[in-house]
C-alpha positions in Angstrom: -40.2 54.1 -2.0 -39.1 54.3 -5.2 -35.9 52.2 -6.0 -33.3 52.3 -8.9 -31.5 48.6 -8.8 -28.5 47.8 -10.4 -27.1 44.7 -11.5 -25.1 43.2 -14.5 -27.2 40.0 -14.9 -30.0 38.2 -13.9 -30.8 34.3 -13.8 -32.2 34.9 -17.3 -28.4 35.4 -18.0 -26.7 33.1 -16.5 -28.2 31.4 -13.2 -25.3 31.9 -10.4 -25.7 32.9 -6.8 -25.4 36.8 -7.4 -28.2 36.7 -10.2 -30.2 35.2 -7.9 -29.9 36.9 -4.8 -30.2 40.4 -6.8 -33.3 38.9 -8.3 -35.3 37.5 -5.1 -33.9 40.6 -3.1 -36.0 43.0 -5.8 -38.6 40.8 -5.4 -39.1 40.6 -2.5 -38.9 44.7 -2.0 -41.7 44.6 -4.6 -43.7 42.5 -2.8 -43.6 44.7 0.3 -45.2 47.6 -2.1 -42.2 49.4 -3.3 -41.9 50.6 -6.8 -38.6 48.9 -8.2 -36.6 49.6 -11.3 -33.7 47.7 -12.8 -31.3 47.9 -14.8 -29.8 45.4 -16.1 -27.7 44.1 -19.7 -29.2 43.3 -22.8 -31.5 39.8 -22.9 -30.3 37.5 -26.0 -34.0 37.7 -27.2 -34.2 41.1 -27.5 -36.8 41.8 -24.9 -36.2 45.2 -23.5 -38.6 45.3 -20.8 -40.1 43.1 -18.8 -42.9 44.3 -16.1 -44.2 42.4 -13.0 -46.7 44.2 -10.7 -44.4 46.7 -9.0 -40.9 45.4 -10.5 -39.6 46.7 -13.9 -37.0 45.2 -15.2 -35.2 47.8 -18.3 -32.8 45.4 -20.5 -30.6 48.0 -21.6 -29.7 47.7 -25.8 -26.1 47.9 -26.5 -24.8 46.2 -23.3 -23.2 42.6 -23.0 -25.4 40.2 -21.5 -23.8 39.4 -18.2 -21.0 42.0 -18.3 -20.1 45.4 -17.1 -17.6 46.0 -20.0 -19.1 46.6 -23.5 -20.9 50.2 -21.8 -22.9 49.1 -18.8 -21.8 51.7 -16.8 -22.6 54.1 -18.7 -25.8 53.3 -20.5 -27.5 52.2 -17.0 -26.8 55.6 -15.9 -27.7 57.5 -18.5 -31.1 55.2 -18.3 -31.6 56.2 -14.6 -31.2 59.9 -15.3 -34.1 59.9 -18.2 -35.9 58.1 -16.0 -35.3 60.2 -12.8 -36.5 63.2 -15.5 -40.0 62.6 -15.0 -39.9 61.4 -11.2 -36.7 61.1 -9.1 -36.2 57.8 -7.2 -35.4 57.8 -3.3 -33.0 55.1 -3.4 -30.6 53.5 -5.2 -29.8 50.0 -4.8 -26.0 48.5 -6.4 -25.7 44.6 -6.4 -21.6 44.5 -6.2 -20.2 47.1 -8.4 -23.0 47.7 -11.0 -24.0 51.6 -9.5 -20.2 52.5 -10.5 -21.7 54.1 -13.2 -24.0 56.4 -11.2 -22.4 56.8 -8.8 -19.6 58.7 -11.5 -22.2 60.5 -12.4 -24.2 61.6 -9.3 -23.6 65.6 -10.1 -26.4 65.1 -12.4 -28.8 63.6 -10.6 -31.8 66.4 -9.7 -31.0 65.7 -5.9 -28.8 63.5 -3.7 -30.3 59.9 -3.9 -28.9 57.5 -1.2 -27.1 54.8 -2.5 -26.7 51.1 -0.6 -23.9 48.7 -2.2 -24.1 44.8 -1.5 -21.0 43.6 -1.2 -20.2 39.7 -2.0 -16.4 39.8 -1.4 -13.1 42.1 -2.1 -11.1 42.0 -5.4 -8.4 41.1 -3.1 -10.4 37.4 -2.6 -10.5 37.1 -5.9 -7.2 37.5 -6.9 -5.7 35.5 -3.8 -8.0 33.1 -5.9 -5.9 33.3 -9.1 -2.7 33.0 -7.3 -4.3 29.0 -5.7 -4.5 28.5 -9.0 -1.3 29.1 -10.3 -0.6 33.2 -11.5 2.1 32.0 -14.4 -0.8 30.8 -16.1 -1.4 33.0 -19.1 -5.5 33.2 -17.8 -4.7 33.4 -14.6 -2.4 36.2 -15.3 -4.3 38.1 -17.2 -7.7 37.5 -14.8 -5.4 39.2 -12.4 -4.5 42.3 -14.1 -8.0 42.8 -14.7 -9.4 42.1 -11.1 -6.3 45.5 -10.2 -7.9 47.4 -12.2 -11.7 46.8 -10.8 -10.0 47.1 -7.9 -9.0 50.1 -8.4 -12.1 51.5 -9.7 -14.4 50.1 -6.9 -12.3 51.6 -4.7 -13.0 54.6 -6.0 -16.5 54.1 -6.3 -17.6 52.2 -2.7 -16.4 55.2 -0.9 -19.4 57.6 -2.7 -22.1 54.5 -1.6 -23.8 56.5 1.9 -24.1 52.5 3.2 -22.3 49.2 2.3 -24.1 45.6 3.1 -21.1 43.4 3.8 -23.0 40.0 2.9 -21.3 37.3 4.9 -19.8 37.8 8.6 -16.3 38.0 8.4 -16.3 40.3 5.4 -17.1 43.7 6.7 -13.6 43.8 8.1 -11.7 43.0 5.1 -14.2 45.6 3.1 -13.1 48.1 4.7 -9.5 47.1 5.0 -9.2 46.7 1.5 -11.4 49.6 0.0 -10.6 52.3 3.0 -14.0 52.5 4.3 -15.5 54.2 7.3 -16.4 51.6 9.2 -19.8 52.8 10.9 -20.8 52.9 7.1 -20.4 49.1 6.7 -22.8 46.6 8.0 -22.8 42.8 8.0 -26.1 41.0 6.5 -26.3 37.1 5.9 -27.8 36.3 2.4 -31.1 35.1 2.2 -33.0 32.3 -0.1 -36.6 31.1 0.0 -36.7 28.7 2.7 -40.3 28.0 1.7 -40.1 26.6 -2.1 -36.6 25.3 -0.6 -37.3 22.6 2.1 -37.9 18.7 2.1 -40.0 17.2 -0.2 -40.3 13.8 -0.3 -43.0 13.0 -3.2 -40.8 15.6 -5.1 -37.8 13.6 -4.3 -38.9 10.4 -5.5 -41.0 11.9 -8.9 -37.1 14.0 -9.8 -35.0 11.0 -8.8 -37.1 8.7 -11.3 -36.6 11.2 -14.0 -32.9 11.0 -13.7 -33.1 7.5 -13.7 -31.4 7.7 -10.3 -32.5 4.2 -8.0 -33.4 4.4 -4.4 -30.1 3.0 -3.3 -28.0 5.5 -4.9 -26.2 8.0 -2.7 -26.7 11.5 -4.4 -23.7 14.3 -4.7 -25.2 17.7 -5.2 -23.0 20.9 -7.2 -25.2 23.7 -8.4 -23.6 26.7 -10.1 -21.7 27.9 -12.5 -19.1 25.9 -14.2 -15.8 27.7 -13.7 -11.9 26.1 -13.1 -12.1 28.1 -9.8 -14.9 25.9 -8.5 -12.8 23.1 -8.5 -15.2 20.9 -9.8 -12.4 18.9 -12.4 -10.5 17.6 -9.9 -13.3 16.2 -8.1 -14.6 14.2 -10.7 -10.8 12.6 -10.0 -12.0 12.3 -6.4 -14.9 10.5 -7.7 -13.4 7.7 -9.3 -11.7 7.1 -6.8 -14.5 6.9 -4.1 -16.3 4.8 -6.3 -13.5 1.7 -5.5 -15.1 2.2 -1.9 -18.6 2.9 -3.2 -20.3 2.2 -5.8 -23.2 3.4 -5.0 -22.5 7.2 -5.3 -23.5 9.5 -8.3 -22.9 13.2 -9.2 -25.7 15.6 -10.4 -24.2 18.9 -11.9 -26.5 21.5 -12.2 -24.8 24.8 -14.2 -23.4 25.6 -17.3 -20.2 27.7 -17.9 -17.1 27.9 -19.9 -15.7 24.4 -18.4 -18.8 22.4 -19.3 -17.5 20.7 -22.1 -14.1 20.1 -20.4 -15.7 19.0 -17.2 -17.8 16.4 -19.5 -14.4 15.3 -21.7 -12.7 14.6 -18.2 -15.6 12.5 -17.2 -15.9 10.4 -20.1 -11.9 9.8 -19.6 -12.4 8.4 -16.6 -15.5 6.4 -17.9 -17.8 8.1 -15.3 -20.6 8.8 -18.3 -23.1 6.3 -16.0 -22.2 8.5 -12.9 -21.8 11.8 -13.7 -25.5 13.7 -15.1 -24.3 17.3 -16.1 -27.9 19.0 -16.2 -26.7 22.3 -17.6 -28.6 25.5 -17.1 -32.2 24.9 -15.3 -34.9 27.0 -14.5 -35.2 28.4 -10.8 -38.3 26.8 -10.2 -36.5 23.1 -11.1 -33.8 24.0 -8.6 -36.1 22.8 -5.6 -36.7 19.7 -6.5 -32.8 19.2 -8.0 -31.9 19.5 -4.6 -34.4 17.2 -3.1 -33.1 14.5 -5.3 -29.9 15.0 -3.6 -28.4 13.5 -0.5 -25.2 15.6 0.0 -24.4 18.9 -1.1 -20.5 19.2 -2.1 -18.9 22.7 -2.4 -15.6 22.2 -3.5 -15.0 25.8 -4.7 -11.4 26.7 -4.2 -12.6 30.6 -4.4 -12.6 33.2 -1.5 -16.3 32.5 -2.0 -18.8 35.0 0.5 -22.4 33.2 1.4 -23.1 31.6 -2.3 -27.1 31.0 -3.0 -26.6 27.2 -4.2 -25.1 26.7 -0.9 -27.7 28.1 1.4 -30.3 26.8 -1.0 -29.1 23.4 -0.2 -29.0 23.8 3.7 -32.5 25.1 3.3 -33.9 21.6 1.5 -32.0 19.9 4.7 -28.8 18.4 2.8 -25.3 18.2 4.7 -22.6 20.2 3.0 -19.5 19.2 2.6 -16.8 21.9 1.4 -13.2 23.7 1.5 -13.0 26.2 4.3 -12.0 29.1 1.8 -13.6 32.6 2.0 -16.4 33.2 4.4 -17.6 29.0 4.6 -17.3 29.2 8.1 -20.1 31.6 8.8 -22.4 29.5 6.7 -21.5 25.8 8.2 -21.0 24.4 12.0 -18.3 22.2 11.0 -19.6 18.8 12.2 -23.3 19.8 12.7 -24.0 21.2 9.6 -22.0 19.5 7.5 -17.7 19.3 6.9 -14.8 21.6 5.7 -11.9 20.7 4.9 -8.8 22.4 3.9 -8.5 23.1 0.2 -6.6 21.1 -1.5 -6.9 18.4 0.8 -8.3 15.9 -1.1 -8.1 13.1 1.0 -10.2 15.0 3.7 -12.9 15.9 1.3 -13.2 12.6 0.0 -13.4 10.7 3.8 -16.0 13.0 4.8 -18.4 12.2 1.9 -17.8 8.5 2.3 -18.3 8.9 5.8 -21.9 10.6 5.1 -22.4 8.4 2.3 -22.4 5.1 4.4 -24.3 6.6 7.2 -27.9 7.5 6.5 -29.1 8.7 10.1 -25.9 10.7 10.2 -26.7 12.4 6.9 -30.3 13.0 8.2 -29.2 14.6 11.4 -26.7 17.0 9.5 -30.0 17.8 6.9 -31.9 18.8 9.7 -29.7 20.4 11.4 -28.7 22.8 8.4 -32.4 23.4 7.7 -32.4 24.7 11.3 -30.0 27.1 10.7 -31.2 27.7 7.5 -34.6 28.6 8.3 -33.5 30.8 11.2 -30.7 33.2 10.2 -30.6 33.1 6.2 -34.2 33.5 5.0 -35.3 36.1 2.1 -37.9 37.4 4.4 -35.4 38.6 6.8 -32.8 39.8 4.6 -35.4 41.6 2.4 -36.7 43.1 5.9 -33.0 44.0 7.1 -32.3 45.7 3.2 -35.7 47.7 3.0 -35.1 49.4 6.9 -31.5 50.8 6.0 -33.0 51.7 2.8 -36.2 53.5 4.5 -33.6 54.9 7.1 -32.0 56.8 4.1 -34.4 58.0 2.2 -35.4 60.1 5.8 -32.3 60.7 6.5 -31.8 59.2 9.8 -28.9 56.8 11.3 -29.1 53.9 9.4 -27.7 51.9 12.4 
C-alpha cells in the first residue's frame, strides 16, 4: 500500500507520547513493506525531507513546528494532492486531528482514498481537564475556549474518517458520545511501544545510574514527558519534600522539557531539592531505555483525562511499578495492586503512601516490575498494534468490512 500520514509533530519536535507513537506506528508500517509518506510541520533546521528506506517524512515550509495553527491544514493537504498527481495513495492515515485538512478537501482528491483516524481522547477530556484546574484562570479560560472550537471542528471532521481507532479501552464509548459517531465505525486498539529496546537491563542500569551520579542505595522516581501544569508535576515536587522526612533515600529523574521547565526547577530549588531533583530536559529516543532502567518506580501524576500515554507503557515495558491518579483511561493500562497503584487525584496523601510503601519494599517493587512487563509484553506491543492498524487499513483499501 501506499499511505499518506498525518501528524502535527514528531519526537524531532518535541518528544511526548503522541510524537512517538505516530512515529514508531509509520515505522513499523514501513518495515512491513509499505510505502509511507508524512506530513508533518516545519523542522527548526530547515530540513524539508528526510527519507528512510520506505518512510518519507515531507517537513512542510511555512508551518509551526508542533502546531496545527499557522496553516497546517491547509498546506499538508495541498502537499498530499501534488503528490497524489503523479500516483494516488490507497490510504490515508490521521494521528488525532491532523487529516482535518484533507479530509475538507477530499472533492479533489482523483478518487475516494480511505481515511483511518487515531483517536487519543475527546476535547471534552480535555477541557474537564481545565476546569480540575481551575477555569477562572485567565489560561485556563482561554485553553478552554480554544479546545470548543477544535471541538467543534473535529466534530465536523471525524464523521468523514470511513474508520476511527479509539486508542485506549474505555474511549470508544465517549468518541462516539461526544463526536456523534456510528458506532460500528469505531474500534478500540491499545497503544503499542517497543517492548524489545524497552525491557530490563541490568549492565544498562548500573553504567546510566553512575552517570547521574545516582548510588546503589537510592530509590529512583521516574516522570518522562512533557512539562505541562496539567501533569501535575509542581505539586509533587511538594510531595517530595515531604517524603524525604520519611526517606531519605529517594530521588527524582525528570525527563522532558516544556513551558514549566523553568518553573518546575525554581520550585525545586525553593524547597532546596537541587541534590534530589535531576531535570534531564529533552533526550533522544534511543536514551529513553536506559533512563528508565535507571529507575525504580514510575510516577504518573498527570491530573489530565490522559488515554494510554507512551512514557507510561514504556515504563511497564522496562518492568517498573507505576504509581498514578486514576484520571482518564489509567485503569485500562494498570491492575491496581499488581501492576502498580492509583490513587484519586488530588489525593495526595494516597500518592505519597504508595511510593513509600514501594520505596521501602524491594521484593514488592520487583514483583509489580514483572508483573507490568507481563502485561506489557502481552497486550501493548508495536508489533501488534502495527499488525492491528495495517489489517483495517488493508481491509479498506479492498473495500471489505473492516471488522
Amino acid at each position: 500500500m501506499r499511505i499518506a500520514a498525518f501528524g502535527r509533530s514528531l519526537p524531532i519536535h518535541a518528544l511526548g507520547g503522541l510524537e512517538v507513537h505516530f512515529l514508531t506506528m509509520l515505522e513499523g508500517l514501513a518495515s512491513h513493506g509499505h510505502k509511507v509518506e508524512a506530513f508533518t510541520t516545519r523542522r527548526r533546521d530547515g530540513v524539508r525531507t528526510e527519507r528512510r528506506a520506505n518512510l518519507v517524512i515531507h517537513y512542510l515550509p511555512w508551518t509551526v513546528p508542533g502546531r496545527y495553527d499557522g496553516g497546517y491544514f491547509g498546506r499538508s493537504a495541498q502537499a498530499c494532492l501534488d503528490r497524489c498527481r503523479e500516483v494516488p495513495f490507497d490510504a490515508i492515515l490521521s494521528e488525532s486531528s491532523a487529516a482535518c485538512g484533507v479530509l475538507k478537501r477530499q472533492t479533489l482528491l482523483p478518487k475516494h482514498i480511505p481515511v483511518l483516524w487515531m483517536a487519543h481522547g475527546t476535547w471534552k477530556g480535555e477541557i474537564e481537564t481545565k476546569r480540575r484546574l481551575g477555569l477562572w484562570r485567565p489560561k485556563q479560560l482561554v485553553g478552554t475556549l480554544i479546545c470548543l472550537n477544535h471541538w467543534r471542528r473535529d466534530r465536523k471532521y471525524i464523521r468523514l474518517a470511513d474508520v476511527v481507532i479509539a486508542c485506549g479501552r474505555g474511549l470508544r464509548d465517549e468518541l462516539v458520545q461526544v463526536y456523534d459517531l456510528d458506532p460500528d465505525r469505531v474500534v478500540s486498539q491499545s497503544n503499542g511501544v517497543d517492548t524489545t529496546a524497552f525491557g530490563p537491563h541490568d549492565a544498562r542500569r548500573q553504567k546510566v545510574r553512575q552517570e547521574l551520579g545516582i548510588n546503589s542505595e537510592d530509590v529512583v522516581l521516574l516522570i518522562s514527558g512533557r512539562l505541562h501544569p496539567e501533569k501535575g508535576i509542581r505539586p509533587f515536587l511538594e510531595l517530595i519534600a515531604e517524603m524525604l522526612i520519611d526517606f531519605p533515600r529517594l530521588r527524582l529523574v525528570v525527563v522532558g522539557d516544556g513551558p514549566e521547565r523553568q518553573e518546575l526547577e525554581k520550585t525545586a530549588a525553593g524547597l532546596s531539592l537541587q541534590d534530589v531533583v535531576h531535570f534531564l530536559g529533552f533526550r533522544e529516543r534511543a536514551e529513553l531505555p536506559g533512563l528508565n532502567n535507571a529507575a525504580d518506580i514510575f510516577v504518573f501524576p498527570s491530573r489530565r483525562a490522559e488515554g494510554q500515554p507512551i512514557s507510561l507503557i514504556e515504563a511497564m515495558a522496562s518492568g517498573l511499578p507505576v504509581v498514578a491518579n486514576r484520571a482518564g483511561w489509567m485503569a485500562s493500562l494498570i491492575d491496581d495492586g499488581v501492576t502498580g497503584s492509583l490513587v484519586d487525584p488530588g489525593d495526595d496523601r494516597a500518592m505519597m503512601d504508595e511510593i513509600l510503601i514501594l520505596a521501602k519494599d524491594a521484593r514488592k517493587r520487583h514483583a509489580m516490575g514483572q508483573a507490568a512487563r507481563k502485561k506489557a509484553v502481552a497486550e501493548f506491543s508495536i508489533e501488534r498494534a502495527v499488525g492491528e492498524v495495517e489489517g483495517i487499513l488493508e481491509r479498506l483499501v479492498v473495500g471489505s468490512d473492516f471488522r
